[in-house]
C-alpha positions as CSV (number, residue, x, y, z in Angstrom):
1,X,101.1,95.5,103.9
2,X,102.9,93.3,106.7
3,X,104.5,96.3,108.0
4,X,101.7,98.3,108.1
5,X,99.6,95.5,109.6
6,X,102.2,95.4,112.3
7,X,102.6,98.9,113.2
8,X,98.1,98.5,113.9
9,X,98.6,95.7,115.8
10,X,101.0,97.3,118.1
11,X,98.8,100.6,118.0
12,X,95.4,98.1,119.4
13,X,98.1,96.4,121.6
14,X,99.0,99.7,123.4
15,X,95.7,101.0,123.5
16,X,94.2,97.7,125.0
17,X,96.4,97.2,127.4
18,X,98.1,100.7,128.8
19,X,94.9,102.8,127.9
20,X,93.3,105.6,125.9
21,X,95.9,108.2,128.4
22,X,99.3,106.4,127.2
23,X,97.9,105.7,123.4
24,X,97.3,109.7,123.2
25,X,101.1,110.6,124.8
26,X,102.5,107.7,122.3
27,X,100.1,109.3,119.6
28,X,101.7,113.1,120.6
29,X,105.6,112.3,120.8
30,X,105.0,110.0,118.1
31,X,103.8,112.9,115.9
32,X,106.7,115.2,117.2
33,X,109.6,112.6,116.0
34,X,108.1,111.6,112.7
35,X,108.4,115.8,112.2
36,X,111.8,115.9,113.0
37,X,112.5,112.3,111.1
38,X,111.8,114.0,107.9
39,X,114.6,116.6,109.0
40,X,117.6,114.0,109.3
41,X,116.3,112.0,106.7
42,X,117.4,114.3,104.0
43,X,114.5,112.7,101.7
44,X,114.8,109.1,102.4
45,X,114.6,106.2,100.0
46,X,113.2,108.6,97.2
47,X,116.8,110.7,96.9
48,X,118.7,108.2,97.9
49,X,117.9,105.7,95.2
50,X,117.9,108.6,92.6
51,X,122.0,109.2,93.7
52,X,122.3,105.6,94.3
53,X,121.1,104.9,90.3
54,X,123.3,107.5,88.7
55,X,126.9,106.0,91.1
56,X,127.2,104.5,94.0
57,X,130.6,105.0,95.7
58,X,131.3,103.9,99.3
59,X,132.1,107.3,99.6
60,X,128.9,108.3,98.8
61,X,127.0,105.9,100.9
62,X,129.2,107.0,104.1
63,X,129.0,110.8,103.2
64,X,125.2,110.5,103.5
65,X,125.5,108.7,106.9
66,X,127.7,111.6,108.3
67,X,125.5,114.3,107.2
68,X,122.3,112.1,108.7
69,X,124.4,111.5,112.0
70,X,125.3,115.0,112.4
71,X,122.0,116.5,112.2
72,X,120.4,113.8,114.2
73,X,122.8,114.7,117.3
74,X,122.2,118.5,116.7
75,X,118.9,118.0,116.8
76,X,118.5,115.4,119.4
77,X,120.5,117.9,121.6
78,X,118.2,120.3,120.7
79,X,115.5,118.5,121.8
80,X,116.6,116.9,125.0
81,X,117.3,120.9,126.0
82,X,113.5,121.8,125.4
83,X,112.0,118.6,126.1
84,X,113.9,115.9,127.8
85,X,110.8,113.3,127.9
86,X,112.2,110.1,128.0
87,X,109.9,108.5,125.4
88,X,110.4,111.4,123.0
89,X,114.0,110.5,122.6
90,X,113.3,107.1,122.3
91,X,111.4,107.8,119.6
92,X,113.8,110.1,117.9
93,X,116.9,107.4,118.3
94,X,114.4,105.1,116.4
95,X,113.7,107.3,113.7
96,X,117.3,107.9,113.0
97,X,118.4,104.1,112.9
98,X,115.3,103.8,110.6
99,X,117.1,106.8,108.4
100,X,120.7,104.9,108.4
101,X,118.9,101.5,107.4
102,X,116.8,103.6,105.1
103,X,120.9,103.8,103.3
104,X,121.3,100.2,103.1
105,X,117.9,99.7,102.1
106,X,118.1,102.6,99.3
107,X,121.7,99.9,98.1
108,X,119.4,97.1,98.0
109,X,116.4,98.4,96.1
110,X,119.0,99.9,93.8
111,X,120.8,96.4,93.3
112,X,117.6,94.0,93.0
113,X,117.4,92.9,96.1
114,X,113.9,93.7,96.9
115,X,112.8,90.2,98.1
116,X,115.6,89.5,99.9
117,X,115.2,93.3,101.8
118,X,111.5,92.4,102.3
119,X,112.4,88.9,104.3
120,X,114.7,91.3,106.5
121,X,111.8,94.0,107.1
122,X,109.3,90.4,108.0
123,X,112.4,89.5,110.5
124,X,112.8,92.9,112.1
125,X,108.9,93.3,112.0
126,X,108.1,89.9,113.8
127,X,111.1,90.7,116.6
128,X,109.4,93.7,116.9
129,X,105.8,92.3,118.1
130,X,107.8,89.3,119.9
131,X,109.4,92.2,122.1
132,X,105.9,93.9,122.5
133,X,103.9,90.7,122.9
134,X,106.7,89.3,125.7
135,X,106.4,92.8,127.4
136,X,103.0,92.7,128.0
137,X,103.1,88.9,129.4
138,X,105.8,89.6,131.3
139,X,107.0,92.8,131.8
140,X,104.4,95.1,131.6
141,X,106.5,97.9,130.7
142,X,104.9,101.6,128.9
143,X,108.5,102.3,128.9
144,X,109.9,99.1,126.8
145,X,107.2,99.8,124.7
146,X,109.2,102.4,122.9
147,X,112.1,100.6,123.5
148,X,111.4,97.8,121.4
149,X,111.4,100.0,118.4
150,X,115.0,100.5,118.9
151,X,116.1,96.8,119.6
152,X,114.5,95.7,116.9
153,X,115.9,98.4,114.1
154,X,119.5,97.4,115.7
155,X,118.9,94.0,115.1
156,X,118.1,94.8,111.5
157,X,121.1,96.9,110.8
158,X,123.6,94.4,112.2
159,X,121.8,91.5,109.9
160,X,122.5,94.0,106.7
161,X,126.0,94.8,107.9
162,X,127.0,91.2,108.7
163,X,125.2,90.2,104.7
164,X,126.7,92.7,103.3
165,X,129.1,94.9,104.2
166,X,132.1,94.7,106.2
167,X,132.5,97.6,109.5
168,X,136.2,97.6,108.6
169,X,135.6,98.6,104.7
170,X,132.8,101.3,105.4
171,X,134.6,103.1,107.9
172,X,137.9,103.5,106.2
173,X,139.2,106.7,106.9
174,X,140.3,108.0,103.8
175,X,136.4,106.7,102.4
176,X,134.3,108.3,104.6
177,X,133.9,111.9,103.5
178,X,133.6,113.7,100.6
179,X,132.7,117.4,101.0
180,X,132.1,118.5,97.9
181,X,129.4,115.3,97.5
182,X,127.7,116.7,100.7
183,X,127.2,120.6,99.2
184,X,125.7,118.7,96.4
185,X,123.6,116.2,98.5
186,X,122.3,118.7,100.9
187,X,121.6,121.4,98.3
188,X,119.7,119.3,96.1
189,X,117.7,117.3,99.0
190,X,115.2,120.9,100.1
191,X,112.0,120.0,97.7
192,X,112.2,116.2,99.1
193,X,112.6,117.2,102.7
194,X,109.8,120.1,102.0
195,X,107.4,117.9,100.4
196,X,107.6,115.1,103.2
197,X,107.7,117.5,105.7
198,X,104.1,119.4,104.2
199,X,102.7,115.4,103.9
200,X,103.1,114.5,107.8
201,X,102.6,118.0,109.1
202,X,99.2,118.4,107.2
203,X,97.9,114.8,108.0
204,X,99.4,115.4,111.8
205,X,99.8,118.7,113.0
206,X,96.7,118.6,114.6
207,X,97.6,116.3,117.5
208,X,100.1,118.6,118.0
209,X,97.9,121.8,118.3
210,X,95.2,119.8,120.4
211,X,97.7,119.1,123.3
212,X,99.4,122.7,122.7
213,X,95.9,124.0,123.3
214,X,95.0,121.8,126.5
215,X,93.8,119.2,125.2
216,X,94.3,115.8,128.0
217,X,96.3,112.6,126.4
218,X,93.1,110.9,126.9
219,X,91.3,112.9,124.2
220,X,94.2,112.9,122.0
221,X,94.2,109.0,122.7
222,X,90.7,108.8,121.2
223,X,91.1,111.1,118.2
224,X,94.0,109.1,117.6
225,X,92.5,106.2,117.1
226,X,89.9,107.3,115.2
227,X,92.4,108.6,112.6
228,X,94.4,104.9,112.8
229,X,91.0,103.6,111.4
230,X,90.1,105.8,108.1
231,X,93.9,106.1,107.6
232,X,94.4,102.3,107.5
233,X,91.0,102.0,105.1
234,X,92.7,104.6,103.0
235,X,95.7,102.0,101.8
236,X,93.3,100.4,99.1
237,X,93.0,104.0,97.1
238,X,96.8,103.3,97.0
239,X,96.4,99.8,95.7
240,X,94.2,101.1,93.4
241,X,95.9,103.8,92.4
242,X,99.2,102.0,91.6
243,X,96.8,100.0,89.2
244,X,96.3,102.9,87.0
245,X,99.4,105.5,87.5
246,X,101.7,104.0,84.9
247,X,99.2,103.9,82.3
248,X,97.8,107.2,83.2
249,X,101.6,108.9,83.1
250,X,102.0,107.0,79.6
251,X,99.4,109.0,78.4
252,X,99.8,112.2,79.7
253,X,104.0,111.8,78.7
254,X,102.4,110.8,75.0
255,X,100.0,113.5,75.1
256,X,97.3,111.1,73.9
257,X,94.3,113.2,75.1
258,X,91.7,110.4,73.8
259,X,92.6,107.5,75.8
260,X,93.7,109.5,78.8
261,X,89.9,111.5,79.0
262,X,88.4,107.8,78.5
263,X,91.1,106.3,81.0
264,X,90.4,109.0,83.8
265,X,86.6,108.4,83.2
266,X,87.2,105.1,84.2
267,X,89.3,105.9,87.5
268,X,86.8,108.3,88.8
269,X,84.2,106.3,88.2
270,X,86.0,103.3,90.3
271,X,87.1,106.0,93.1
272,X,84.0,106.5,93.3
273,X,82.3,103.2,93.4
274,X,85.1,101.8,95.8
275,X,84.9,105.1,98.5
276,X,81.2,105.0,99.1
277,X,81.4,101.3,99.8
278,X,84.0,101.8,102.4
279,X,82.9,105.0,103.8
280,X,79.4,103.5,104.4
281,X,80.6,100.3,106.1
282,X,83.3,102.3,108.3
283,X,80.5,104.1,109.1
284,X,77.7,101.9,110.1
285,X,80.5,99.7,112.0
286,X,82.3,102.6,113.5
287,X,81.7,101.9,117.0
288,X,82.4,98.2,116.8
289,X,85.5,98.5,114.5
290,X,86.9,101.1,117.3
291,X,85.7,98.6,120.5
292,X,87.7,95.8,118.7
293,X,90.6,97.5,117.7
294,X,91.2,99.2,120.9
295,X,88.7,98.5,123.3
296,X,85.6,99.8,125.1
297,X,87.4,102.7,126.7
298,X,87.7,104.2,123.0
299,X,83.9,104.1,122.9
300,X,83.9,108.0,122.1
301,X,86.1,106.8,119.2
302,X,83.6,105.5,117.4
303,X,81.5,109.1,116.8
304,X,84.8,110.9,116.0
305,X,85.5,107.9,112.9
306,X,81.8,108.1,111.6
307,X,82.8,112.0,111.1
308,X,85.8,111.2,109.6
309,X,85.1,108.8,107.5
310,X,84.1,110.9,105.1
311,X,87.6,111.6,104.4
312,X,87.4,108.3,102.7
313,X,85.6,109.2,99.5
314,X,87.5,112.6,99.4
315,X,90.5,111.1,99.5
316,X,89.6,108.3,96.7
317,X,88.9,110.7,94.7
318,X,92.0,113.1,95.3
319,X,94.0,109.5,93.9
320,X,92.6,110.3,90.4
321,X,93.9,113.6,90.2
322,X,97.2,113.1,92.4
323,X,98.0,110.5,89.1
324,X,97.2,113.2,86.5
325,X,99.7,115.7,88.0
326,X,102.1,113.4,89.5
327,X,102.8,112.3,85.8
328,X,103.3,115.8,84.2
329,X,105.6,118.6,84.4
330,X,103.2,120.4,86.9
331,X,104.2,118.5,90.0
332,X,105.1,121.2,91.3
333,X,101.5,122.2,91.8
334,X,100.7,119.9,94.5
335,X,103.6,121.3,96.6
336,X,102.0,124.6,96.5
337,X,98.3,123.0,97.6
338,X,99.6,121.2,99.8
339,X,101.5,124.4,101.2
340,X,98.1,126.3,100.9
341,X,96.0,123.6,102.6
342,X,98.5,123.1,105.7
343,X,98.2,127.0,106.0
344,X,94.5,126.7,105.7
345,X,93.9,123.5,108.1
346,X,96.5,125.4,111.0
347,X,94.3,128.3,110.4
348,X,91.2,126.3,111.4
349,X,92.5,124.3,114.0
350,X,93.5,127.5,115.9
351,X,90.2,128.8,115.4
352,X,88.2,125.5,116.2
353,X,89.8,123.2,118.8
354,X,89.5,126.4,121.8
355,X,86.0,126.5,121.3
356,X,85.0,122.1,120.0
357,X,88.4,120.9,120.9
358,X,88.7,117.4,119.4
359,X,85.4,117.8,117.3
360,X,87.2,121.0,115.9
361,X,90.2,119.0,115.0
362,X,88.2,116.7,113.3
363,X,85.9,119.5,111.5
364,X,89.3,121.3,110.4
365,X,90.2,117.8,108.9
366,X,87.2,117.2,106.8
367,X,86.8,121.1,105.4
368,X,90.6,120.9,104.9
369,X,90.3,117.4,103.1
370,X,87.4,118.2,101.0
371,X,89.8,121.5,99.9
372,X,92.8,119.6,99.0
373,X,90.6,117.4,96.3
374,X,89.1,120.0,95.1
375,X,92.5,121.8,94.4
376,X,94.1,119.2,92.6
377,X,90.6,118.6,90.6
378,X,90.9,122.3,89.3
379,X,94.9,121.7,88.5
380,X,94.2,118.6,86.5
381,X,92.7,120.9,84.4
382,X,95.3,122.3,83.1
383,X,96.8,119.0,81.6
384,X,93.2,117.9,80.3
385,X,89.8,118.8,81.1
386,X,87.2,116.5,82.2
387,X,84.2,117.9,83.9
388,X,84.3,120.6,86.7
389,X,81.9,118.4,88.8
390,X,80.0,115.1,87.5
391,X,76.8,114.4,88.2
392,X,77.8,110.8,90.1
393,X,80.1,112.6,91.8
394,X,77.3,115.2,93.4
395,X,74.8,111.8,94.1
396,X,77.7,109.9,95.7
397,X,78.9,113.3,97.8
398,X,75.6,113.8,99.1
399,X,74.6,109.6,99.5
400,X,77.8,110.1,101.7
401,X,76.5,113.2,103.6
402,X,73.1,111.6,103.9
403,X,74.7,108.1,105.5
404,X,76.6,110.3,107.7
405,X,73.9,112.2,108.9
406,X,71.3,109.2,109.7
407,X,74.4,107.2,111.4
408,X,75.3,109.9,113.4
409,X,72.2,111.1,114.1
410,X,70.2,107.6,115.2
411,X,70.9,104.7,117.0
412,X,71.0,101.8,114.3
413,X,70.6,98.4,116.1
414,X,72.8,95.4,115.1
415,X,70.3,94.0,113.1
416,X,69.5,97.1,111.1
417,X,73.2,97.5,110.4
418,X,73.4,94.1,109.5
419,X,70.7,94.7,106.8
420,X,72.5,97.2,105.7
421,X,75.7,95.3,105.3
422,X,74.0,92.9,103.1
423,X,72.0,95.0,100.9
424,X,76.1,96.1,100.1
425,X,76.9,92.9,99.7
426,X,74.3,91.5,97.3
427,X,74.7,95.4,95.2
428,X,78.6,94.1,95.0
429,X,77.6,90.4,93.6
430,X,74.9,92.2,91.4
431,X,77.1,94.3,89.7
432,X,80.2,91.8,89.9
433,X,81.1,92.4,86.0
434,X,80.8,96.0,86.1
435,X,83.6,96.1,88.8
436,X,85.6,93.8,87.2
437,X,85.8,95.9,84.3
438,X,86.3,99.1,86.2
439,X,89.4,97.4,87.6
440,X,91.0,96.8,84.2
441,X,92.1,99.8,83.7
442,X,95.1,98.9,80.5
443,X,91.4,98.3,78.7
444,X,89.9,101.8,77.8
């Protein structure tokens, strides 16, 4: 939660004071580098703790920085021969020190050491805003602005070397390569690298088509931050949802069909008690959540999140199902929606963004969105069968539409929104007990 509070504060900081035009060419190369991250990261933290559990071998641990090194430089030659923007390859270098500390990091987790790795992450994390905080006092730099992610990723590596490890011991000649363990690491690391790859390319490929398609940095600047907003509201389905995973893959790895149909009652009926609450109030406080965050140039911003925040109860409820399959032997299913729905949201966006440009991007989103929960709705099915759609699932759908519609469509005043917000708040005291409930989710 600190890091990702960080990361916002640096995306209102660059947006406040550089503008809507630099936010959308950060928001662009940004988007291009985390695509080719997943490509030298060889699956990350997820592989690498899997190898890491079963041995862990200096060897190993160096083997896996070679191969990450030398497809890093391939790549970043690569790319400074079709695009040698400065900020890109700032962008890219960062990305790959973030892979090599994602090695150490992978060690740590793997030994214990997760408080002591999350002090480190609050260090790097705070010399990180003290760079960007001291550049905008003082130097006033869109360049040193990238930069800082760099300086302060080194500084992070050299405080996990100098803990612990020794330079001397991990680049021992005769330790630092092992073919054979590279076959095995490469061959076996294509469904993580696919499956992280389909994740930021469906969430973020559209940034990339808008500017392929014309679309100015300014534009992309605003549709940017309108995504930042419903993104970052998004992080409490995943609190919730790591409430009620372990108990919901107990069941389904029991195949206790009682308890789990009772269980997954439950979680959809929280989803969806917990999206409509935030999609209304991200709604009727879109343009003054976007003015705060990132100023009154964004003030466009502010139609583009009240769209998009439908996304929010969509992806609530997507959570549910995402634990059903997650859990079972059909995980393989959400690779292949996910696959489909990429395919299906490029699709629109080539066919929308020439003729609404943003408002297209934003359009493909939501139909592609509402697709993806639908998708893993119907695959849940197969492990146990529920409902095909619920009748409180219809009422809050089209509550949602409706609250879309009249806060789109009219000009609410602040005290009218104001009486909105606390008709929410005394329905969320009122029914106090009943949430509580929902929330306890071992009792079924």
């Amino acid at each position: 939660m600190f890091e990702k509070g960080i990361m916002f504060l640096f995306f209102m900081l660059l947006a406040q004071y550089f503008g809507k035009d630099a936010f959308g060419e950060f928001s662009y190369y940004f988007t291009i580098a985390s695509i080719l991250f997943v490509l030298f990261d060889l699956g990350g933290e997820f592989y690498q703790i899997r190898e890491f559990s079963k041995t862990e071998r200096l060897k190993n641990f160096n083997t896996i920085f070679v191969i990450k090194t030398s497809i890093f430089l391939f790549i970043l030659l690569l790319t400074y021969f079709i695009n040698d923007n400065i900020y890109l390859i700032v962008l890219i270098v960062s990305y790959y020190i973030d892979s090599i500390i994602s090695i150490f990091r992978s060690s740590l987790y793997k030994n214990g050491h997760y408080i002591l790795e999350s002090k480190f992450t609050i260090i790097e994390k705070l010399i990180f805003i003290g760079l960007i905080v001291a550049n905008i006092v003082a130097v006033e730099s869109i360049l040193f602005m990238y930069l800082a992610f760099i300086i302060s990723k080194l500084i992070y590596i050299l405080i996990l070397i100098n803990k612990f490890y020794k330079l001397k011991y991990l680049f021992k000649s005769k330790k630092l390569f092992n073919l054979n363990f590279s076959k095995y690491y490469l061959f076996n690391s294509w469904s993580y690298i696919l499956h992280a790859l389909l994740v930021v390319v469906f969430v973020q490929i559209d940034i990339i088509m808008l500017k392929q398609m014309g679309t100015s940095f300014a534009d992309i600047g605003l549709y940017s931050a309108a995504v930042k907003i419903y993104m970052t509201v998004i992080i409490f389905a995943d609190v919730l949802f790591k409430q009620y995973y372990p108990q919901v893959a107990k069941y389904v790895q029991d195949n206790d069909k009682v308890p789990l149909k009772a269980l997954i009652l439950k979680v959809q009926k929280a989803n969806l008690f917990f999206s409509i609450y935030f999609a209304i109030l991200t709604m009727l406080f879109a343009n003054e959540i976007i003015s705060l965050a990132f100023g009154k140039e964004f003030v466009e911003s502010g139609k583009m999140l009240t769209i998009l925040s439908l996304i929010i109860i969509f992806r609530f409820s997507m959570y549910t199902y995402t634990a059903i399959l997650s859990s079972s032997n059909l995980n393989y299913i959400k690779l292949y929606t996910s696959l489909a729905c990429v395919g299906v949201n490029i699709g629109l966006n080539y066919i929308l963004i020439p003729i609404y440009g943003v408002y297209g991007a934003i359009v493909a989103t939501v139909i592609t969105e509402l697709l993806l929960v639908i998708l893993y709705k119907y695959s849940s099915f197969k492990i146990i069968f529920i409902n095909m759609i619920s009748l409180q699932e219809i009422l809050i759908l089209l509550f949602g539409m409706m609250s879309f519609y009249v806060l789109y469509q009219y000009n609410i005043s602040t005290n009218q929104k104001l009486i909105v917000l606390l008709i929410l708040i005394i329905s969320l005291v009122i029914n106090m007990k009943n949430v509580k409930q929902l929330l306890q989710f071992n009792k079924v």
